[in-house]
C-alpha positions as CSV (number, residue, x, y, z in Angstrom):
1,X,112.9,78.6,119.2
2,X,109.5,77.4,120.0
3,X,108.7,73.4,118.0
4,X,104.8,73.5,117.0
5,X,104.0,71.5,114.5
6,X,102.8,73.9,111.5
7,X,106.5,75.8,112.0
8,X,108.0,72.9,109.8
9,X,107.1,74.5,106.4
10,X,105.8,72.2,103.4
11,X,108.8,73.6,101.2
12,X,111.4,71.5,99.2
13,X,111.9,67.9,99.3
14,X,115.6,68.3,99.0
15,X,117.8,67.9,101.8
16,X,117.4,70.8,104.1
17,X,120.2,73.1,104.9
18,X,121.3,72.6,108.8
19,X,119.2,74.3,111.2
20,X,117.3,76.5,108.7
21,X,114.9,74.0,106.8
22,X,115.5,75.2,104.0
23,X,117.4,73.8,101.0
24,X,120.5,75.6,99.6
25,X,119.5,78.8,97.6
26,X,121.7,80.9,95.4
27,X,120.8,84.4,95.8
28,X,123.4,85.8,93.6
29,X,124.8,89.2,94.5
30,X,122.3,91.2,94.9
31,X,121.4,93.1,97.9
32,X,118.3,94.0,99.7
33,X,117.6,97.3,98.3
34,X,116.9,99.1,101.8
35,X,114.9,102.1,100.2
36,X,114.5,105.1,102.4
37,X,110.9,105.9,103.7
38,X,111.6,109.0,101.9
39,X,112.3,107.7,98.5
40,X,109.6,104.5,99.1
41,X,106.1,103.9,96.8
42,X,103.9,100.9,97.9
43,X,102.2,98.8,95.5
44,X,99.8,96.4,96.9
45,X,98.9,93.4,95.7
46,X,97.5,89.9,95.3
47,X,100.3,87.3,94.0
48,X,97.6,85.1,91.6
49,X,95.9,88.4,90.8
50,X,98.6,90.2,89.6
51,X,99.6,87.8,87.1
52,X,96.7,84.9,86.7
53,X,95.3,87.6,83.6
54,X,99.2,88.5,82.7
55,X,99.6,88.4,78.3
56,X,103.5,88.4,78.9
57,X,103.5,86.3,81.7
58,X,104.5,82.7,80.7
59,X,101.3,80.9,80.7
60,X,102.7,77.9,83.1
61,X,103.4,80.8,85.8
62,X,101.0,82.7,85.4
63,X,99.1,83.2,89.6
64,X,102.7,82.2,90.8
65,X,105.5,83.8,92.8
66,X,107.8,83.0,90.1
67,X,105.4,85.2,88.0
68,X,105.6,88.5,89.9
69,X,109.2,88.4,89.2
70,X,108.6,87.9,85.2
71,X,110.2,90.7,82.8
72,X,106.8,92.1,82.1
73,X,105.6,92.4,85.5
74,X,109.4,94.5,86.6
75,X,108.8,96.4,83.3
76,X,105.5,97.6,84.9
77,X,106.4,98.4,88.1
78,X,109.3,100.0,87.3
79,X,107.7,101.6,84.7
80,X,105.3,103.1,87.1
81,X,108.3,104.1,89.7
82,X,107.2,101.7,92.2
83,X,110.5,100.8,94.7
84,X,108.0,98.1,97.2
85,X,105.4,95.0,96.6
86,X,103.0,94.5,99.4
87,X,101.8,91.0,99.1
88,X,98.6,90.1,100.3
89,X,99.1,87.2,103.1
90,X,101.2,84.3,101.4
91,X,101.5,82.2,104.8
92,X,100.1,79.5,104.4
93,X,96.3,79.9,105.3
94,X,93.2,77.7,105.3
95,X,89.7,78.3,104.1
96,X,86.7,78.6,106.6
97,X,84.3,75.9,106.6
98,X,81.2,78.3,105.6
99,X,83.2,79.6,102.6
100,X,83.5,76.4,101.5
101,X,79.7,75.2,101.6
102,X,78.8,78.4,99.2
103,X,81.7,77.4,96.8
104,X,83.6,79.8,97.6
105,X,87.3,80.5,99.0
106,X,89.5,82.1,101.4
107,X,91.3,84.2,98.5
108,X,92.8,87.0,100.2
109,X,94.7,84.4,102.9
110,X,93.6,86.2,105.9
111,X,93.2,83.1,107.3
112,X,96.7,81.6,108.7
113,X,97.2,77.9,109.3
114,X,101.1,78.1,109.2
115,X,102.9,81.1,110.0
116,X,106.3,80.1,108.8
117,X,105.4,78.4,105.1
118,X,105.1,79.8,102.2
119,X,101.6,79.2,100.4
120,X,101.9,76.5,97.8
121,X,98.6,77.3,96.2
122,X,101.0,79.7,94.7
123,X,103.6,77.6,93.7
124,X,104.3,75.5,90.1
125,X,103.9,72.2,92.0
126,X,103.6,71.2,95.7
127,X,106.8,71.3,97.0
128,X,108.7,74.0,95.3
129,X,107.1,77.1,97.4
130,X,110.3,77.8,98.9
131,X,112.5,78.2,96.3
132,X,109.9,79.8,94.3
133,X,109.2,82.3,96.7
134,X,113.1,83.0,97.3
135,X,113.3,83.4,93.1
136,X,110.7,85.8,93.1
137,X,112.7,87.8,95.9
138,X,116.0,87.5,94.3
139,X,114.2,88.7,90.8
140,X,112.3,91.8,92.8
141,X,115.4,92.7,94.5
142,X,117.3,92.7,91.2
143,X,115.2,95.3,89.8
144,X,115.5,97.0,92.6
145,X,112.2,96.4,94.3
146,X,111.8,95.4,98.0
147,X,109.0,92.7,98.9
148,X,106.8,93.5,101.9
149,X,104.6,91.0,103.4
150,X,100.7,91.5,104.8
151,X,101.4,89.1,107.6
152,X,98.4,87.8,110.3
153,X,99.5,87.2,114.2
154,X,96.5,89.0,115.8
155,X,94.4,85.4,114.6
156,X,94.6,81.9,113.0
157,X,92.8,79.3,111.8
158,X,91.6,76.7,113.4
159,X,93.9,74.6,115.5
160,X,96.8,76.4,113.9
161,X,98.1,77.4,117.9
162,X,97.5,75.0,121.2
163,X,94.2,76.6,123.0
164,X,95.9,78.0,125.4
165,X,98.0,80.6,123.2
166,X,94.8,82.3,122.4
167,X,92.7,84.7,124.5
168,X,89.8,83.7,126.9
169,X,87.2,85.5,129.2
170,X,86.8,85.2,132.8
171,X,84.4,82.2,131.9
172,X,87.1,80.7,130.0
173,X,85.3,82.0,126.6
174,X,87.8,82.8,123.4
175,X,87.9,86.4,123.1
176,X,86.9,88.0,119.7
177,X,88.8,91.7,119.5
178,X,89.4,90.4,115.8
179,X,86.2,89.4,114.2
180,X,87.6,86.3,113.2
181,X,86.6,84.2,116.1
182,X,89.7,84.4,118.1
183,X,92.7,86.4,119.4
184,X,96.1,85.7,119.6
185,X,97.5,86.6,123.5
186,X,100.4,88.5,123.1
187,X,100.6,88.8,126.8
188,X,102.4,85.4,126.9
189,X,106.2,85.4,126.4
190,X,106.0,82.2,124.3
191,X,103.7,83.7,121.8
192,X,106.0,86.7,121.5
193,X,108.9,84.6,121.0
194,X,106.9,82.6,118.6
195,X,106.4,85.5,116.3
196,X,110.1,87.0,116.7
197,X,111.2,83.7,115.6
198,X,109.2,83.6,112.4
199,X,109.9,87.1,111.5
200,X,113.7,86.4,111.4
201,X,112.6,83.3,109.3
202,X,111.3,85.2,106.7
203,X,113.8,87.6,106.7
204,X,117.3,85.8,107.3
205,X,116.4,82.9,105.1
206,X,113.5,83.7,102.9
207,X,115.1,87.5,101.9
208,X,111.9,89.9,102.9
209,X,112.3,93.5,103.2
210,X,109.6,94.4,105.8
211,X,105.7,93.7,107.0
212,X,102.7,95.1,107.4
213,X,101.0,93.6,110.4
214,X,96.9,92.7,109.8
215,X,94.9,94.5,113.0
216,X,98.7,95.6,114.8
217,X,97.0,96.7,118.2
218,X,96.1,92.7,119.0
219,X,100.1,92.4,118.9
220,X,100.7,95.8,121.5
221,X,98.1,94.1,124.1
222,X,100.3,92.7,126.9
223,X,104.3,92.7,126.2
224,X,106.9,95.0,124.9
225,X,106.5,93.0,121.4
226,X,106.5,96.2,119.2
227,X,109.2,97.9,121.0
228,X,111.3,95.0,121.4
229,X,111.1,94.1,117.1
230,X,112.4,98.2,116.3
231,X,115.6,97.3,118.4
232,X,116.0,93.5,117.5
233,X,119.3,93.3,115.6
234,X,118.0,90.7,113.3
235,X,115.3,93.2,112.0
236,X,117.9,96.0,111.6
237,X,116.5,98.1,108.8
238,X,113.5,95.7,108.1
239,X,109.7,97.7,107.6
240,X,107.5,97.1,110.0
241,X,103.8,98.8,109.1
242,X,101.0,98.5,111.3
243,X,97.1,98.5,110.5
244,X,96.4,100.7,113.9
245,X,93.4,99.4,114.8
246,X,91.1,95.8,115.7
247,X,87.7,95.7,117.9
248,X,89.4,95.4,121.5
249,X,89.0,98.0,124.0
250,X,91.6,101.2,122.7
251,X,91.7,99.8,119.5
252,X,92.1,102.8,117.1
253,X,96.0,103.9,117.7
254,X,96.7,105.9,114.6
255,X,100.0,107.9,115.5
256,X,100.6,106.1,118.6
257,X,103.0,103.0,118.0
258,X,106.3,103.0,118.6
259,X,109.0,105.1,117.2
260,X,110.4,102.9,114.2
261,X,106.5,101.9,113.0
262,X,104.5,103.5,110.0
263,X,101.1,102.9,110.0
264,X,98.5,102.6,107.6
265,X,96.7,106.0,107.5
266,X,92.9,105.8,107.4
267,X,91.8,109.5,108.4
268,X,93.6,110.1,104.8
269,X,91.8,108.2,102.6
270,X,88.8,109.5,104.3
271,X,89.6,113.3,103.7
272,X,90.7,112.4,100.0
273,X,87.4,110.5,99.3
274,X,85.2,113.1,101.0
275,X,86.8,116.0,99.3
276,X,87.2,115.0,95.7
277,X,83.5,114.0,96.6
278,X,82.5,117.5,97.2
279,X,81.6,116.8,101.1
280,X,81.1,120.1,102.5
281,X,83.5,121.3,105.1
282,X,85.9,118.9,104.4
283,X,89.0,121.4,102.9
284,X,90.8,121.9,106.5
285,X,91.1,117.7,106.8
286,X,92.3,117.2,103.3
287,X,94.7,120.1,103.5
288,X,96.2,119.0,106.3
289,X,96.5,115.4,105.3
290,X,98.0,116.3,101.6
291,X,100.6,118.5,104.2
292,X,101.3,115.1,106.0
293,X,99.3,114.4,108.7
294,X,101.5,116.3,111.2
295,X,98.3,116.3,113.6
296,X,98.6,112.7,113.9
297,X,101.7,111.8,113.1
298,X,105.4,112.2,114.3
299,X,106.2,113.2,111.0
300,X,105.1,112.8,107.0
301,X,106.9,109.3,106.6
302,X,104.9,108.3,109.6
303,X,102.0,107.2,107.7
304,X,101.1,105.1,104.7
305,X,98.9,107.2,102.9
306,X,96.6,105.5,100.5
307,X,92.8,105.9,98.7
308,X,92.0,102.4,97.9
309,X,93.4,99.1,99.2
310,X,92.3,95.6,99.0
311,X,89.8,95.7,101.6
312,X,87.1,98.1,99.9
313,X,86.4,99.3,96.6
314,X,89.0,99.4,93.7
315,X,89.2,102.9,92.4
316,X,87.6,102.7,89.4
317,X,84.4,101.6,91.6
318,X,85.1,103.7,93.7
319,X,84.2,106.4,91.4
320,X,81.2,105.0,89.6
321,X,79.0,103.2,92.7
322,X,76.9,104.8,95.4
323,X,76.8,101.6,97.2
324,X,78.3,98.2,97.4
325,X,76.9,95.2,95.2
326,X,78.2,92.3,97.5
327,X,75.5,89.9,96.8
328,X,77.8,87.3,95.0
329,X,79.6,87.2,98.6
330,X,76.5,84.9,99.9
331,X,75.5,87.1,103.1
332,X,72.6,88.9,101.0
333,X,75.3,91.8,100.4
334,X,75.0,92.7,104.3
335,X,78.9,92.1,104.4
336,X,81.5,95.0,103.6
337,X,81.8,98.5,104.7
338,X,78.8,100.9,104.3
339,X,80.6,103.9,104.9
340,X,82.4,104.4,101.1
341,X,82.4,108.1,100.7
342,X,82.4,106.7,97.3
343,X,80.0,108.0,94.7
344,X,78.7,107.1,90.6
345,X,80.3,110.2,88.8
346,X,78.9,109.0,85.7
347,X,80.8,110.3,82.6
348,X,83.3,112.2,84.9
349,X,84.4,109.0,86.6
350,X,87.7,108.9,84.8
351,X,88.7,112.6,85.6
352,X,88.0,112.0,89.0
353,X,90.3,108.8,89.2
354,X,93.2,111.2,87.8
355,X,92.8,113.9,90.7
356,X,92.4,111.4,93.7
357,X,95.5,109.3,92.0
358,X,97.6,112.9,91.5
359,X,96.6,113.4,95.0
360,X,98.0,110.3,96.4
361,X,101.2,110.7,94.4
362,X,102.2,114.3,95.5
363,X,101.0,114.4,99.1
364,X,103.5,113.8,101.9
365,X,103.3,111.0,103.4
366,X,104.6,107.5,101.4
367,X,102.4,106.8,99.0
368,X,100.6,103.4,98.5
369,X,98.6,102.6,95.5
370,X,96.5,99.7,95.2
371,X,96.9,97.1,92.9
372,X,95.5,97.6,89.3
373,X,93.8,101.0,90.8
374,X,96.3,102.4,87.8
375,X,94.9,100.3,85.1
376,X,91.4,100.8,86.1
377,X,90.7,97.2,87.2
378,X,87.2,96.7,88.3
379,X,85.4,94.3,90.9
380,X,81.7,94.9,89.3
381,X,80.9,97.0,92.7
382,X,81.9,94.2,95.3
383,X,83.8,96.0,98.2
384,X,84.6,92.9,100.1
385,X,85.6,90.5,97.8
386,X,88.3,88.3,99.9
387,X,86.4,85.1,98.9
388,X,86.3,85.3,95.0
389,X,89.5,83.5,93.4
390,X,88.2,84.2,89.9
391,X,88.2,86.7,87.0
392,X,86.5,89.0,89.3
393,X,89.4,89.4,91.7
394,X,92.1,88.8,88.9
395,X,93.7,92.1,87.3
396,X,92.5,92.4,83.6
397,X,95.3,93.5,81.3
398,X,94.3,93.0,78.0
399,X,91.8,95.7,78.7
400,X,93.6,98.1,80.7
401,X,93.6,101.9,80.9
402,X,96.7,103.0,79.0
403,X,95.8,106.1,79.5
404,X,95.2,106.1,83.5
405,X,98.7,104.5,83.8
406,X,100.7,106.8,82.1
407,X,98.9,109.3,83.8
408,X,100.0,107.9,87.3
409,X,103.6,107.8,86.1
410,X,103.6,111.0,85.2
411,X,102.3,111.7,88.7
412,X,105.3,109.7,90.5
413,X,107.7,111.2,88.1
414,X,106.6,114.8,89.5
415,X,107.2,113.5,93.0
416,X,110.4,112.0,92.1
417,X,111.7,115.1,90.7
418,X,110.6,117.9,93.9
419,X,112.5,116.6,97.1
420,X,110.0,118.8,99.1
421,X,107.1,116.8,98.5
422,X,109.3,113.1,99.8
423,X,111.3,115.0,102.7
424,X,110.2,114.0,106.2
425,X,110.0,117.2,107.7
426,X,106.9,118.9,108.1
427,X,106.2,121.9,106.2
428,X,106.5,125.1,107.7
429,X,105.6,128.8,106.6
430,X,108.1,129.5,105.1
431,X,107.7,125.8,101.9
432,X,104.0,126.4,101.6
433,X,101.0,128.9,101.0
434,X,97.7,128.6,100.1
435,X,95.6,130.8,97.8
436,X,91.9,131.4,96.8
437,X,90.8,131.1,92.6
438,X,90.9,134.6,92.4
439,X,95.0,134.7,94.2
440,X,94.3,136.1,98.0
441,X,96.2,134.0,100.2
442,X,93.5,131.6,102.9
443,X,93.2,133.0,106.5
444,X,92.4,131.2,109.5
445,X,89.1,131.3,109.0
446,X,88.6,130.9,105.3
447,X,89.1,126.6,106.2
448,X,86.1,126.6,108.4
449,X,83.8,127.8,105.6
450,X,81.6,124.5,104.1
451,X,81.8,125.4,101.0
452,X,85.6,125.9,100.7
453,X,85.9,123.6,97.1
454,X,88.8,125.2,95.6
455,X,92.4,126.7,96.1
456,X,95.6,126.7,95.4
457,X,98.6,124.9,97.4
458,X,102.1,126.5,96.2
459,X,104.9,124.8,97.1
460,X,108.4,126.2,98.0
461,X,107.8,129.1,94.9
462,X,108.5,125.6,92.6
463,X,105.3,123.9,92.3
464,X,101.6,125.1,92.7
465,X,98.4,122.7,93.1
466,X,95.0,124.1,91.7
467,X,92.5,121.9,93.1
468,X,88.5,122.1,92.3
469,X,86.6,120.0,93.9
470,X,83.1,121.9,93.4
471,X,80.8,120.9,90.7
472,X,81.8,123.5,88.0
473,X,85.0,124.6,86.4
474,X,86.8,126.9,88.1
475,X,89.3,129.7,86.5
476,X,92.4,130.4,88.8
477,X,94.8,133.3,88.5
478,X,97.8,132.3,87.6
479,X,100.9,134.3,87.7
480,X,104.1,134.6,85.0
481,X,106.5,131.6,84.5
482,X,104.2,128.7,85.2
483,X,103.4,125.9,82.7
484,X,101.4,122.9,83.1
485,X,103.0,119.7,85.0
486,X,100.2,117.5,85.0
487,X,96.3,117.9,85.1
488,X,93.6,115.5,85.4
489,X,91.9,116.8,82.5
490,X,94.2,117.5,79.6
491,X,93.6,120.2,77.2
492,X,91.5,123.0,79.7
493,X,94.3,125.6,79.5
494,X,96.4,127.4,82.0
495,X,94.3,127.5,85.1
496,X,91.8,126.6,84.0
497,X,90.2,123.5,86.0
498,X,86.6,121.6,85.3
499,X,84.9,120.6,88.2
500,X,86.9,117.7,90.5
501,X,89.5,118.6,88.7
502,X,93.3,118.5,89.0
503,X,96.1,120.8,87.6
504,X,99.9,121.5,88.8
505,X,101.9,123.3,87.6
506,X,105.6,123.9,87.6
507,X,108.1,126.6,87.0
């Protein structure tokens, strides 16, 4: 193992078990839960923000690994039929410099300073990060619940690595293929090593499940790295999820890691956002993505399929802004995304929230939802808002949509119950069809027309989808035996679906 000064972790100040640093932990009997891709539901989420807000969450843990493993947070997510936690970075991470003249902070943690300690900022006290963090993995994994990592290679902080561990130019110039102001050189054998090393760490003695690896390309550039973790035997059955892209040359690889990777799925949040927003021409993308992403992908488990994340709008802005309102970010609102395909539905804002979450829950593909996008948490408009460590940021229970979440466990209850819509093979012919309002089955050609709002998917005889995304209601024929599943406007009648709305129903 590679020494560098920031591996020694700031953890316990009890005497270290041999070779590990890392005091004694009891971790009980219980097991990594080892979900199958098949079977798996991603919920992403900040540690503080989850539970800083949290009525049933002691007070004096609330914002603290220990408080993600509280009753009432379990209750929830179990609740909701979640079976993973995707924790936004919890290395230990620094804030830049200019963030800190505005007042402001590094709150997401994209921002590494040690790769192999646990942040104490959210820990009880200084000094108890490890344990903590291993208690809040015992307590997830008791419920059942396996705790994925958003862990940062591609960059660091300053000085985190010696200077010659990062990338330069021909003029001896740091190279930027991050937008961070450095990248990591995964050409060099000691930097590979270096990350193996602290992936096992968090694994064999901190207890995680599996990763998802910030800008994933920066770690493909020079080495076998990526192949070489699918085979390691000390990662045996650990998830390893890549965002497919950063700013280098080649740096959009959707569909194109190794065998054993899952990526983060971009092109279907796009085809979701654009066709619940009544885009024109967009049926044929959105189809194919609710089918899996076949075109892209290996197969349906493949890809992380998602409509909102962290980085962007939360759903319930999604839904209710044309544009981004990032001036409290101090950069005169010029940072974060312009390209939303997000749009101010006014009074219908809640119905449309129902048929993109519905969406998300019974396409193929594993489903990730983003954190409080089920309880309708807001950020005012700001889709970048990695620097705001306040109420802004934190998820607001004492006012959340009851009604949104039992909708969305309604949604993963559907899921749940039809195998056809979790299996990893790719439909064929013979599981799906697709229908018109009015009951003639789509041709070829009916996908290319641009104003193709509407139609039916049916599902292996079982299950059929009545989607409308126009901008009036929409009567479908519906045939004998079929009653109503779900629908993102409750009360419209069989087949009868307002405009972007949702209904399924089931035999």
């Amino acid at each position: 193992m590679i020494e560098l000064p920031f591996q020694r972790p700031l953890l316990t100040g009890t005497p270290p078990r041999p070779g590990s640093g890392l005091a004694p932990f009891d971790w009980g009997v219980t097991k990594p839960p080892r979900t199958a891709w098949t079977d798996t539901v991603i919920y992403e989420c900040h540690v503080k923000g989850m539970t800083r807000l949290h009525p049933g969450v002691r007070p004096e843990l609330r914002g603290t690994y220990r408080g993600m493993a509280e009753p009432a947070v379990l209750d929830h997510l179990l609740g909701l039929g979640v079976t993973a936690v995707e924790l936004l970075p919890v290395q230990h991470a620094a804030d830049e410099p200019r963030l800190a003249g505005l007042g402001l902070t590094n709150y997401w943690g994209y921002n590494p300073l040690g790769w192999f300690a646990p942040d104490e900022r959210f820990a009880t006290a200084p000094g108890r990060q490890g344990d903590e963090f291993r208690a809040m993995v015992r307590g997830l994994h008791e419920a059942g619940i396996e705790v994925l990592l958003d862990v940062v290679f591609n960059h660091t902080a300053e000085g985190a690595l010696p200077e010659s561990f990062y990338r330069h130019d021909g003029r001896g110039q740091r190279v930027d293929w991050t937008g961070c102001g450095n990248t990591v050189d995964f050409s060099q054998a000691p930097v590979r090593d270096l990350v193996r090393d602290c992936l096992r760490w968090w694994v064999e003695e901190l207890g995680v499940d599996g990763f998802r690896f910030d800008l994933a390309v920066t770690m493909g550039r020079g080495g076998d790295l990526l192949e070489e973790l699918v085979r390691d035997p000390r990662l045996e059955g650990v998830k390893l999820i890549a965002e497919p892209w950063d700013l280098g040359p080649d740096g959009y690889r959707l569909g194109r890691f190794p065998d054993g990777w899952r990526s983060w799925n971009d092109c279907y949040r796009n085809a979701v956002r654009g066709f619940w927003r009544g885009d024109e021409g967009t049926a044929a993308e959105f189809a194919t993505r609710l089918a899996g992403s076949t075109d892209l992908l290996p197969a349906p488990t493949s890809g992380i399929n998602y409509v909102c994340c962290h980085d962007g709008f939360t759903l319930h802005d999604l839904v209710r802004n044309d544009r981004k309102l990032n001036e409290a970010n101090g950069e005169q609102g010029r940072d974060g995304s312009n390209h939303n395909l997000s749009r101010d539905f006014g009074a219908r804002a809640p119905l449309v929230e129902r048929s993109l979450l519905a969406t998300l829950a019974l396409s193929k593909g594993v489903p990730m939802i983003g954190g409080g996008d089920e309880l309708g948490r807001t950020q005012q408009g700001n889709n970048n808002a990695y620097c705001h460590d306040s109420e802004l940021t934190w998820t607001h229970w004492a006012t959340a949509d009851a009604e949104l979440t039992r909708f969305v466990i309604d949604a993963l209850a559907l899921r749940r119950r039809f195998p056809i819509l979790r299996s990893d093979r790719a439909w064929c012919a013979d599981d799906v069809r697709w229908f018109d309002p009015p009951g003639c089955e789509l041709h070829a050609g009916s996908w290319s027309h641009p104003s193709l709002h509407a139609f039916v998917l049916r599902i292996g005889g079982e299950l059929e989808i009545l989607l409308n995304a126009s901008e009036r209601p929409v009567r479908f024929e519906v045939g004998d035996g079929w009653e109503i599943g779900l629908e993102s406007a409750p009360g419209e009648g069989l087949g009868e679906v307002p405009a972007h709305g949702l209904q399924v129903l089931t035999r």
